[in-house]
C-alpha positions in Angstrom: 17.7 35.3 -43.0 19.6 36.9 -45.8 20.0 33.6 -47.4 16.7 32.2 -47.4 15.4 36.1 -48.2 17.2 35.7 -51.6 16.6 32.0 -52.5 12.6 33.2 -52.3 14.0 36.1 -54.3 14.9 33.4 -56.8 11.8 31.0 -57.1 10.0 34.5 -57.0 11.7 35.7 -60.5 11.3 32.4 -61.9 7.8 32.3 -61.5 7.0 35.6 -62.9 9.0 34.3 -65.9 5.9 32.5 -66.4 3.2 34.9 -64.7 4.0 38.2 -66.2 4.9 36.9 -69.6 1.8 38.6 -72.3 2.3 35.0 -74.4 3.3 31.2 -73.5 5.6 32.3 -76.4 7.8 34.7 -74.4 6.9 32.6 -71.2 8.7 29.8 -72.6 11.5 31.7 -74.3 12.2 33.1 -70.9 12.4 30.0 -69.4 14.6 28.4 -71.6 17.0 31.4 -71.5 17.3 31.4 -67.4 17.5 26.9 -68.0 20.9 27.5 -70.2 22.5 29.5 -68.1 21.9 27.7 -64.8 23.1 24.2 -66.8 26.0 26.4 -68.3 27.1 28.2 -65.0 26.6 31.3 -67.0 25.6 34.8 -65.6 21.7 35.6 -65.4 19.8 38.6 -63.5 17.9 35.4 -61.6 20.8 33.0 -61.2 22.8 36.2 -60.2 20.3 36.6 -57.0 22.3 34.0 -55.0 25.4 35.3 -55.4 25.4 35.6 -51.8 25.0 32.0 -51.4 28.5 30.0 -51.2 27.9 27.6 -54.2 28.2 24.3 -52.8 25.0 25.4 -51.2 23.5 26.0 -54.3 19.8 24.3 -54.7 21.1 21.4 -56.7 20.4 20.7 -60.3 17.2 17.6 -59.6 15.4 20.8 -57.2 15.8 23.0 -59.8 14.7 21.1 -62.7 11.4 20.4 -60.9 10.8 23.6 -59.9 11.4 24.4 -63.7 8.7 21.3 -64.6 6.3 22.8 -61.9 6.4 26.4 -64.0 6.4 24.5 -67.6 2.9 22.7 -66.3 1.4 26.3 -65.6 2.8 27.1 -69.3 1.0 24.4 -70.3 -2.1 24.0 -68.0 -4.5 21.9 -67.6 -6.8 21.3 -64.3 -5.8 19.0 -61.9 -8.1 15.8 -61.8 -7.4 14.7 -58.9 -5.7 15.0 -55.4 -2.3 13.5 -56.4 -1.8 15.7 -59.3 -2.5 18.9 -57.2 0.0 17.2 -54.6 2.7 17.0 -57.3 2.3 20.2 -58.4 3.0 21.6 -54.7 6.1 19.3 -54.6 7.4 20.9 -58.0 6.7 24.6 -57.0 7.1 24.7 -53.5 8.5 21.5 -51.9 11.3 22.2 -53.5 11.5 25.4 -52.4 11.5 23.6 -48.9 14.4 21.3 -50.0 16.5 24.7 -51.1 15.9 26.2 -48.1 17.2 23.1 -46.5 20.6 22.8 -48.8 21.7 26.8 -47.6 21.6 25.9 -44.4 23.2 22.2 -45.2 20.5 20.4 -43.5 21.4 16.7 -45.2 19.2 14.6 -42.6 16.6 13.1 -44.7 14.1 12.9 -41.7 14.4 17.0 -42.3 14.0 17.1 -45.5 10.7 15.5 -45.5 9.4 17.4 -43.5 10.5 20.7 -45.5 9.0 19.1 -48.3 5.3 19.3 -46.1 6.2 22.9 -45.6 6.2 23.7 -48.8 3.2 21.9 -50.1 0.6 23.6 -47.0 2.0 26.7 -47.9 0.9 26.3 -51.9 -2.1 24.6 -50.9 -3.1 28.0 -49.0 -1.7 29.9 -52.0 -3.9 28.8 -54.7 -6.8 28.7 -51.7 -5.9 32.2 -51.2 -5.9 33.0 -55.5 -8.9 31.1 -56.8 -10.5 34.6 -58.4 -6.7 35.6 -59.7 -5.7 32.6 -61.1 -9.4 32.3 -62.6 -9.0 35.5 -64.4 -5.6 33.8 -66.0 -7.8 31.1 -67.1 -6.5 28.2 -64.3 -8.7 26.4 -61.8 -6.2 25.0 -59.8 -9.0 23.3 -57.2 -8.7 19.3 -58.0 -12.0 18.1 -60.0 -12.0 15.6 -57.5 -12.9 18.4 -54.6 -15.4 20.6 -57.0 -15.9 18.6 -60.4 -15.6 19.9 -63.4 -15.8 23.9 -64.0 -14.4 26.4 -66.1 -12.1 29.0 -65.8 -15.0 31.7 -66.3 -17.5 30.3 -64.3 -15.3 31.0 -61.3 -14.7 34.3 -62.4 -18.3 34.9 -62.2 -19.5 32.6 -60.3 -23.3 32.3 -59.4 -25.0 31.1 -55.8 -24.4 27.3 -56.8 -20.8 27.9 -57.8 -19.8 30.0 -55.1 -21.2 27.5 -53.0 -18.6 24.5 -54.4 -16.1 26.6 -54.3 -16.4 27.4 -50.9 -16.8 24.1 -50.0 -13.3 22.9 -51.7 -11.3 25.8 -50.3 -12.2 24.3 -47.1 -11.2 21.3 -48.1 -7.9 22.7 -48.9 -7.1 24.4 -46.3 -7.9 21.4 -43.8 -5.5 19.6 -46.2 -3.1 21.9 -45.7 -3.1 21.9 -42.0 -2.1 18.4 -42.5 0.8 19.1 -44.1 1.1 22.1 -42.0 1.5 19.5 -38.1 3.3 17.5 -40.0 6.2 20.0 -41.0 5.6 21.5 -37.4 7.5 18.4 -35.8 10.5 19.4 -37.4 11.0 23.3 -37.4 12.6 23.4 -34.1 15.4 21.0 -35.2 16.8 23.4 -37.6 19.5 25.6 -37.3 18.8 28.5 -35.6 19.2 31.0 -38.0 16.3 29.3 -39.6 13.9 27.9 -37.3 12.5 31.0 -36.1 12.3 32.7 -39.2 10.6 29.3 -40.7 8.0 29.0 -37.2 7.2 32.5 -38.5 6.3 32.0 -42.0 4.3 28.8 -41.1 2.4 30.2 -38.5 1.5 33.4 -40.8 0.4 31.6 -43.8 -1.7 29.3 -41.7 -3.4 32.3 -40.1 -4.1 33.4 -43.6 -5.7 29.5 -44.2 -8.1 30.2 -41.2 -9.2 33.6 -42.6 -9.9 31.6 -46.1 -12.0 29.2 -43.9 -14.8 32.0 -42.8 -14.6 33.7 -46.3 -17.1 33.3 -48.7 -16.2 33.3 -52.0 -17.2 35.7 -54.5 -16.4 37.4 -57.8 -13.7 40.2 -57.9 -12.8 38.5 -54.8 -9.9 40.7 -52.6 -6.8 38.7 -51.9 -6.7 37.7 -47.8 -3.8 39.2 -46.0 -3.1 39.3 -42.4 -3.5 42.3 -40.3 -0.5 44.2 -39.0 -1.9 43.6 -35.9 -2.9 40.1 -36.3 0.9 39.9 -37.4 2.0 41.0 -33.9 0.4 39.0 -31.5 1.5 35.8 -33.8 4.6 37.3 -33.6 4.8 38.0 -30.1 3.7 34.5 -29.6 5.8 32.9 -31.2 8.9 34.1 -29.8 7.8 34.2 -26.4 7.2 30.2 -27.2 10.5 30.1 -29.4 12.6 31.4 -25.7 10.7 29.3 -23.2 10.1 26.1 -24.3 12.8 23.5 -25.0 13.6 21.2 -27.9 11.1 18.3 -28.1 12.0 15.1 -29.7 11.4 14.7 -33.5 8.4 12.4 -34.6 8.4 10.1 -36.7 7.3 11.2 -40.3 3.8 10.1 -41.8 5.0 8.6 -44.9 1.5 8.5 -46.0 1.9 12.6 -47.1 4.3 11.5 -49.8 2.5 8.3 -51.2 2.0 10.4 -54.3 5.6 12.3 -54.7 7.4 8.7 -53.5 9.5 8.8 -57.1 10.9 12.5 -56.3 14.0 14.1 -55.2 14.3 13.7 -51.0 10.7 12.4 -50.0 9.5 9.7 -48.6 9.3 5.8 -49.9 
């Protein structure tokens, strides 16, 4: 838990390089700072959050560098036109994230791997389902024109009755995307080891909770970010434990490699 507690601790700090930063000025210098010292070995307050990590388990230097690209894009932003650049983006941000968690726990099987990679992109799929008004209000519409066509940044700030509407509409389509990704990665989590799959069942299960609250929202300006209930929490909880110490190990299906027909050229998916 420890371990994958501070390699979230790690993509965290990265992106808030790039969130917090007043200017793309800064935003960049930051960057560039934190990429020297991780190609250098040298000492950094982010690169320093893994010091409990034994180093050959390290993320390795093709993860990290598209995580980096996936932060540089949102320097540089521009909307996604269609479904496989939103797809890439997920890859570069959080399937790799997926992949890390996979090298601390020296999962090398590349059946697993793809299937961390799904992980990660449901999860951001629900994350920038979940921060349409936020991201808005930092001038990025991170919904595909493919799903809602082609708006501004401000006109989903303050969106009117026709707006709303499409927006609505392409959140859903997200999150049913998402769920995708979500039974795909679900064939896997109980083949790893067992200081992660629990934890991992548990994170899946609470951000696609968070996806099904997204589904019966309706969106609107100054919109409040969705969180799950303490007590929704428990009984999710509860339930997946009680599942986690009754059932038994199924075999491992076969991966769709259909999920990755846009990512095929990147580190650990599938060709």
């Amino acid at each position: 838990m420890q371990a994958i507690y501070s390699i979230y601790s790690f993509c965290r700090r990265v992106d808030d390089m790039v969130d917090e930063a007043k200017t793309t000025h800064i935003a960049k210098k930051r960057l560039l700072i934190f990429t020297e010292a991780w190609k250098k070995s040298r000492s950094h307050p982010v690169i320093n959050l893994l010091s409990d990590i034994p180093k050959e388990n390290w993320p390795n230097q093709k993860l990290v560098k598209n995580f980096l690209n996936g932060q540089i894009s949102d320097i540089k932003f521009s909307t996604f036109k269609s479904e496989k650049s939103l797809i890439v983006y997920c890859y570069q941000v959080a399937g790799t994230v997926g992949l890390m968690v996979c090298d601390i726990f020296g999962v090398k099987d590349k059946k697993m791997r793809y299937f961390a990679i799904d992980l990660g992109i449901a999860m951001q799929l629900v994350n920038i389902s979940r921060d349409i008004y936020e991201d808005s209000l930092r001038n990025r519409v991170y919904l595909p024109e493919s799903l809602i066509g082609k708006y501004r940044a401000k006109e989903i700030a303050n969106p009117n009755k026709e707006t709303a509407k499409k927006v609505d509409e392409a959140r859903k389509k997200m999150i049913q995307l998402a769920n995708i990704y979500f039974e795909s990665a679900s064939r896997a989590i109980d083949h790893l080891p067992k200081g992660a799959s629990l934890a991992v069942k548990l994170a899946s299960a609470l951000y696609q909770q968070i996806g099904y609250q997204l589904m019966k929202a309706h969106y609107e300006r100054k919109e409040k970010r969705c969180y799950v209930s303490n007590f929704s929490k428990f009984m999710i909880t509860l339930g997946i434990v009680t599942k986690y110490l009754t059932s038994f190990k199924q075999e491992m299906k076969l991966h769709n490699k259909n999920l990755h027909k846009f990512i095929h050229n990147l580190p650990d998916a599938h060709f």
